[in-house]
N, C-alpha and C positions, 0 to 999 in steps of 0.2 A: 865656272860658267858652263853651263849647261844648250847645247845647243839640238834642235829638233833638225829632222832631216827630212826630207818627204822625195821618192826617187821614182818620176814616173817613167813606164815604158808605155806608150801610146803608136797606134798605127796611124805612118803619117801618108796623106795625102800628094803623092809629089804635084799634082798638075794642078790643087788647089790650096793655095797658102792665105785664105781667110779663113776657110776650113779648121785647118791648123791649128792656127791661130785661134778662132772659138773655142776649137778641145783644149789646149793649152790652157786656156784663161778659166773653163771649168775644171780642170784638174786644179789647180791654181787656189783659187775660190775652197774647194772643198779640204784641201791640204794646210788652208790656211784656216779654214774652220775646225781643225782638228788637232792644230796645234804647230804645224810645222813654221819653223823659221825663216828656210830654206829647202827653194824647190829646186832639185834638177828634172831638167827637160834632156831630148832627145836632141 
């Protein structure tokens, strides 16, 4: 079994966690267009 990895480091926002949250979901989106199975986040 074969598993993809996608390991983002991203600059987080402390004082705005919608923020975040949008970059998350386009790291997410593009990791997932690219093959990955699983994302880790910060």
């Amino acid at each position: 079994m074969e598993l993809n990895l996608a390991l983002v480091q991203m600059r987080i926002a402390p004082s705005d966690p919608i923020l975040n949250m949008r970059r998350m979901e386009e790291f997410i989106r593009k990791a997932k267009a690219k093959g990955a199975d699983l994302v880790i986040l910060p």
